[in-house]
Every structure is written in C-alpha cells, then in structure tokens.
PAZAPA-4460 file (N, C-alpha, C; in steps of 0.05 Angstrom, whole numbers, plus 32768, in hexadecimal, padded with zeros to 4 digits):
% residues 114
    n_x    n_y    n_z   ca_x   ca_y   ca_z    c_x    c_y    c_z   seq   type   mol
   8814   86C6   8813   8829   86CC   8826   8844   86C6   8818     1      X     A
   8858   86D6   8820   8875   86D9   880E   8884   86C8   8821     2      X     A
   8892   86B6   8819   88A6   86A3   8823   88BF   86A9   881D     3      X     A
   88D5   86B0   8836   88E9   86B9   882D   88F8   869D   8837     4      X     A
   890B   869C   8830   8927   8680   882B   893E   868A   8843     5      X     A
   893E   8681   885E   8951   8689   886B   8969   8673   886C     6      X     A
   897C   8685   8868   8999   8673   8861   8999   8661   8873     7      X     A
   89A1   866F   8881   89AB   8664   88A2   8991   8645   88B0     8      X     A
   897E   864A   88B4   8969   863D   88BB   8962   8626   88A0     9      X     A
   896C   862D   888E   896A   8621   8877   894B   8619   886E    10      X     A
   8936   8624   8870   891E   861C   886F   8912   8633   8860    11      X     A
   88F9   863A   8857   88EF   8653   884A   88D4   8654   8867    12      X     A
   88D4   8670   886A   88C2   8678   8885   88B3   8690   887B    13      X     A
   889F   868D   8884   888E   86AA   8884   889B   86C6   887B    14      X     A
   8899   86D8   886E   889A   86F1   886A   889A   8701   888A    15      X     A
   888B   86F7   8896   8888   8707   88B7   8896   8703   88C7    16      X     A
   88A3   86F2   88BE   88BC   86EE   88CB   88D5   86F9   88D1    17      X     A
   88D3   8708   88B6   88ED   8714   88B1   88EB   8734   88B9    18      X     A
   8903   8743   88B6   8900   8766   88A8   8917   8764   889B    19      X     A
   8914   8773   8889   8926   8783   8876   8936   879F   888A    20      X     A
   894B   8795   887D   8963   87A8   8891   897B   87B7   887F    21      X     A
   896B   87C2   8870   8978   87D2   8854   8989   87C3   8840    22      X     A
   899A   87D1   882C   89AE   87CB   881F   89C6   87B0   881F    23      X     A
   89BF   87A6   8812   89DC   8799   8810   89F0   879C   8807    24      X     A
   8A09   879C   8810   8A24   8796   87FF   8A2D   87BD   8806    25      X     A
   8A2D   87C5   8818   8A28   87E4   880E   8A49   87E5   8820    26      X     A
   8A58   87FA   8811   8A72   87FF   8818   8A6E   8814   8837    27      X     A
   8A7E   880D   884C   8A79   8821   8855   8A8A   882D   885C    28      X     A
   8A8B   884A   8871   8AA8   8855   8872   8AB5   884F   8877    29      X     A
   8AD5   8852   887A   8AE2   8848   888B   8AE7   8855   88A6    30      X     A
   8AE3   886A   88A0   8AE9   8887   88C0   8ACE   8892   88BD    31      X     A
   8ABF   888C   88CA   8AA1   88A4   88CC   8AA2   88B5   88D9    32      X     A
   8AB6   88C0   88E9   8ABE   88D7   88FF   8AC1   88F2   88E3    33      X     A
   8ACB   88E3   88CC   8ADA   88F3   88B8   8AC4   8900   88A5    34      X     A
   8AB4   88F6   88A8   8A9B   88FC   8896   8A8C   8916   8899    35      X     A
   8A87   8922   887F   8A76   893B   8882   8A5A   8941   8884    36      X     A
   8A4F   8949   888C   8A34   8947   8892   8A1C   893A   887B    37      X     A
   8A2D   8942   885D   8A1D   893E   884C   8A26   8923   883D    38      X     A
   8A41   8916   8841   8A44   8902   883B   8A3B   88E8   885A    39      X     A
   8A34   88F3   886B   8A29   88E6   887A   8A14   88DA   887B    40      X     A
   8A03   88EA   8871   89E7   88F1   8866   89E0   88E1   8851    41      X     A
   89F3   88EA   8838   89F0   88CE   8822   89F9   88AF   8827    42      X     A
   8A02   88A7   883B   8A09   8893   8842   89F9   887F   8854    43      X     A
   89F0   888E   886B   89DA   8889   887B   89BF   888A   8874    44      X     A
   89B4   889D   8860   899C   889E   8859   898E   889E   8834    45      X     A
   899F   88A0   8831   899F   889C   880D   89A8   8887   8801    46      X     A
   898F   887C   87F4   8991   885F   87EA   8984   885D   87C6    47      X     A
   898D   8855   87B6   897D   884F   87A0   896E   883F   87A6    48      X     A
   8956   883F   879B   893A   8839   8799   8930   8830   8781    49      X     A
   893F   880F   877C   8940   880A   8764   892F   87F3   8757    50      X     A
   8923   87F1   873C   890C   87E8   873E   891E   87CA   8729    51      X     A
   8916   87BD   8738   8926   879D   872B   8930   8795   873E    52      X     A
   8947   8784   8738   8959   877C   8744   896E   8780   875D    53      X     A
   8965   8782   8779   8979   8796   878B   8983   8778   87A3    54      X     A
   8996   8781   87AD   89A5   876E   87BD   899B   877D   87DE    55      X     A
   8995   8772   87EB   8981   8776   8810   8990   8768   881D    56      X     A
   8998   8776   8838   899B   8769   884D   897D   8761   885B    57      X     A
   8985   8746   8864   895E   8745   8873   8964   8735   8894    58      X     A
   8959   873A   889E   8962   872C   88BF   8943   8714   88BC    59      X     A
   8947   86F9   88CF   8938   86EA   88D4   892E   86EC   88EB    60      X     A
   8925   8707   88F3   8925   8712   8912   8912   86FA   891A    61      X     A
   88F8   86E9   8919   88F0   86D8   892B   88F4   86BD   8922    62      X     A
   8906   86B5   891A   8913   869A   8917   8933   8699   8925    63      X     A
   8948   869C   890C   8961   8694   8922   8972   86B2   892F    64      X     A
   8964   86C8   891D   896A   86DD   892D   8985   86EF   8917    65      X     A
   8990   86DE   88FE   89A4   86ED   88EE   899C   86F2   88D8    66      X     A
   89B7   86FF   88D0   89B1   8719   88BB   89B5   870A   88A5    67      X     A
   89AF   870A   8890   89B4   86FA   886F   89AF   8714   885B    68      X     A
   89BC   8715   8846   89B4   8718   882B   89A4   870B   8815    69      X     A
   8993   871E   880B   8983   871B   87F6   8984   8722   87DA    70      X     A
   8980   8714   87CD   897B   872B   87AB   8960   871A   87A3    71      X     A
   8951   873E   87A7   8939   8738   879C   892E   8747   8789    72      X     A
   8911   8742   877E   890C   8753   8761   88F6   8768   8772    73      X     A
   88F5   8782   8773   88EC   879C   8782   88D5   8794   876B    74      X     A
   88CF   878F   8759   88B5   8793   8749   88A4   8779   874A    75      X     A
   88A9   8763   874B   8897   8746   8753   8897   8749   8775    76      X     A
   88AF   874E   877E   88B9   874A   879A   88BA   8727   87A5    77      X     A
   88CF   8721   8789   88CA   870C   8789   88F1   8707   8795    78      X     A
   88F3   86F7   87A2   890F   86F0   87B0   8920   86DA   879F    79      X     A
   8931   86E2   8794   8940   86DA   877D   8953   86C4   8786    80      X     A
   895F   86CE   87A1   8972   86B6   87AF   8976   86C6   87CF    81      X     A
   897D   86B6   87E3   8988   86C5   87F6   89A0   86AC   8804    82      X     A
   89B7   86BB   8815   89CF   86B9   8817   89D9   86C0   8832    83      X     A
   89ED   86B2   8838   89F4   86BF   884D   89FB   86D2   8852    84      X     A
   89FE   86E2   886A   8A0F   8703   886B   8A2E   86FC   8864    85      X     A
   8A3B   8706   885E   8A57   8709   885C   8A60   86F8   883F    86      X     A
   8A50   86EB   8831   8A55   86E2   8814   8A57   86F6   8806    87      X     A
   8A61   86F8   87EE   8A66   870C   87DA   8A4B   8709   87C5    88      X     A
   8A3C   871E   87B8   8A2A   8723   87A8   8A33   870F   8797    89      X     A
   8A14   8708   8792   8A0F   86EE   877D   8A0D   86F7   8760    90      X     A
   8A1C   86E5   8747   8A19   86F7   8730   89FA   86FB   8727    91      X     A
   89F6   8716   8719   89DB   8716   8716   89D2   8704   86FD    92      X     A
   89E4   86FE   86EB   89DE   86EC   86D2   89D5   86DC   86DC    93      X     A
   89D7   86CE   86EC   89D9   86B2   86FE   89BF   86B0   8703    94      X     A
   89B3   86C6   870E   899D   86C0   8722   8988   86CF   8719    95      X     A
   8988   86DA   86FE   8972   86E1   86E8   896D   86CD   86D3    96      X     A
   8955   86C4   86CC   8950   86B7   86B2   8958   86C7   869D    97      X     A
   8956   86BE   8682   896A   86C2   866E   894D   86DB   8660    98      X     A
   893C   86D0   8664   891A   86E1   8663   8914   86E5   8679    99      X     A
   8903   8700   8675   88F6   8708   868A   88D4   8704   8682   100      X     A
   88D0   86FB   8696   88A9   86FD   868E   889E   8717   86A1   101      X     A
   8890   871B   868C   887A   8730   8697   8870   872C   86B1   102      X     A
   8872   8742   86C5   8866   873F   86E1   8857   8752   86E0   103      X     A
   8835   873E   86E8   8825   874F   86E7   8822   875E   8704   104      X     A
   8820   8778   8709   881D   8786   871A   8801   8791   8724   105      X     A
   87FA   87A1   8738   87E9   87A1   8746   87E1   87BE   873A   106      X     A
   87F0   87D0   872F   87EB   87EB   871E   87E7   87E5   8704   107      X     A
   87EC   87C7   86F1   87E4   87C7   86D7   87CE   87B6   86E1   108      X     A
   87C2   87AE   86EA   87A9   87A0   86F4   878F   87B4   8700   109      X     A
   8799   87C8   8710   8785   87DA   8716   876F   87E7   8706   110      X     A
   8770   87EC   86EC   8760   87F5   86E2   8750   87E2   86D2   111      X     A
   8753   87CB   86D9   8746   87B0   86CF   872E   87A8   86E5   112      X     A
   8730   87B8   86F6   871F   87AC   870E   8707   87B7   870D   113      X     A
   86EF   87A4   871A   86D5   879E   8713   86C7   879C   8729   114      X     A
***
C-alpha cells in the first residue's frame, strides 16, 4: 500500500485516502468569457503526460478535507515531497538524487514470469 505525506495533518496516510485532482502550478486565464473554443479546450482538457518527474495537486478527501501539492515520479510512482497549496514549486535539483537507480517496473518484469 502507497503512503502519501499530508502536509496539513502532518502524518503519512493511506493512498485511499486521497484523489488526485490534476496539475499543479498551471497558469490560468485571466478572462475565460474571452476564450475561444479551442483555446478553451487546451486549457481545460489537455495535459502533458509526462513520464518522470511531474508536480500534482492531490486533495486529502477522507482525512482533513484540503488540497496540497505533490511532485512525484509517474514511473516508480514514488512521491518525492508534498507541500502546501499556495507555496511556490520546489527546486527540482533539490528533490532528485544526484543518481538515479534503476526502477524496476512491472513491463520489464513481465516476461520473466513463471
């Protein structure tokens, strides 16, 4: 079971606890009345889908009930640090080792199976 680190509550709690509630840090419009259908579109529904390193908003929906930031690794799905909402992005030098070790995955393992 995956243990996520809630700021606020200050404790690490169950994975089931939580949901993921998209993007972090994401600029948004300032007039959305002004917006064209297709920049609407990229804004509301178009996200990179990126494999490493990404910054998450995540809610503690059955503990204290708020929203925090995450940066986690999309390929271990391993949670790097998490933060309050409204802090500014953490540097990434900071919060990467200087090496990376090999993560073994569940698709380089598959054809090993017996």
């Amino acid at each position: 079971m995956l243990l996520i680190y809630c700021p606020y509550c200050e404790e690490e709690r169950s994975e089931l606890e939580f949901r993921q509630a998209g993007d972090a840090h994401i600029a948004r419009p300032t007039n959305i009345t002004e917006l064209t259908d297709e920049e609407f579109e990229a804004f509301f529904f178009l996200r990179d889908n990126v494999k490493g390193l990404t910054y998450e908003r995540w809610r503690h929906l059955n503990g204290c009930g708020r929203f925090f930031n995450a940066a986690r690794d999309t390929v271990s799905d391993k949670f790097v640090t998490t933060y309050k909402a409204g802090l500014p992005k953490p540097d990434i030098s900071t919060l990467r080792p200087a090496t990376e070790a090999t993560v073994e995955t569940y698709e380089a393992t598959e054809s090993n199976a017996k």
